[in-house]
N, C-alpha and C positions, 0 to 999 in steps of 0.2 A: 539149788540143784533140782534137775527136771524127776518128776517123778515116774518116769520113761527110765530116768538112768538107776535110778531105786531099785525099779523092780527087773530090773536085770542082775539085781543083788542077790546073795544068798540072805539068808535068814539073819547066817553068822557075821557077816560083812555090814549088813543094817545093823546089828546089836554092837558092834567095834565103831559104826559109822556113830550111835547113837551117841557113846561113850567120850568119842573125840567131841562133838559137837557140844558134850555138857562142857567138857573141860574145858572148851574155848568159852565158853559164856559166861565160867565160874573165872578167867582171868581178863574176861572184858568187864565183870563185874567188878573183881579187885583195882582193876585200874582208872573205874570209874568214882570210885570210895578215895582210892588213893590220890587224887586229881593228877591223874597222867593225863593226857591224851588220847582219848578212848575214842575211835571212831562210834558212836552213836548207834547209828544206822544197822550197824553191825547186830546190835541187838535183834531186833524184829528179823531180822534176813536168817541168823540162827535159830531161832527159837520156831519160825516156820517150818525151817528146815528138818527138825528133830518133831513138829509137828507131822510132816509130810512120812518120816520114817515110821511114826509109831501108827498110823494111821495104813500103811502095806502091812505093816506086820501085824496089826490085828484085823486086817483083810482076807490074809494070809490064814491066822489060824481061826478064822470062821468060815475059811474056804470060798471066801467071795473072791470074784474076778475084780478085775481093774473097773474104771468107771466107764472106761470107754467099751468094753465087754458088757456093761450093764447095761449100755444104755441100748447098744446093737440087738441085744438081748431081748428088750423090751419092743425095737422096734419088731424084730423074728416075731415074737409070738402073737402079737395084735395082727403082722400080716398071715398068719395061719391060722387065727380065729376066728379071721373076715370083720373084723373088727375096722371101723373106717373113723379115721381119725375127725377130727370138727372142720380142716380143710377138705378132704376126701368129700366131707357126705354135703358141705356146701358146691363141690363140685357136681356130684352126682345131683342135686336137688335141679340144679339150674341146666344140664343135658334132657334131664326129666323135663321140665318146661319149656325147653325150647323142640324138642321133637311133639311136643302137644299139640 
């Protein structure tokens, strides 16, 4: 599940989402004990998945934006401090020397 689709979730809907995704892992474990047929793979793809929910929702209640908001974030305030990045001031270095 994309974490685009997450966070268009409520709170409540993530904590239901969270709940279905243990039960599924607790009967991919039993069926893995039990030597059913256990698709595998399924494991890591779950357990990500209930990573990626508890990770918005304690995003969420520390009030932090998404990552794509942090990073735009980061880039906003460096261009309003005049701050010039390590490509920027190599650009700047070498207009510098060529108008010498």
């Amino acid at each position: 599940m994309k974490p685009s689709e997450l966070r268009d979730k409520t709170n409540e809907e993530l904590q239901e989402l969270e709940v279905e995704l243990r039960d599924k892992l607790i009967k991919l474990q039993v069926a893995r004990a039990t030597q059913r047929n256990a698709n595998t793979a399924q494991f890591s793809i779950i357990k990500k998945d209930i990573a990626r929910v508890k990770t918005i929702v304690h995003e969420r209640a520390r009030g932090l934006a998404g990552a794509d908001a942090v990073a735009d974030g980061v880039t906003e305030v460096a261009a309003e401090s005049g701050d010039a990045g390590p490509t920027e001031q190599a650009a700047q270095t070498t207009e510098g020397e060529a108008t010498s």
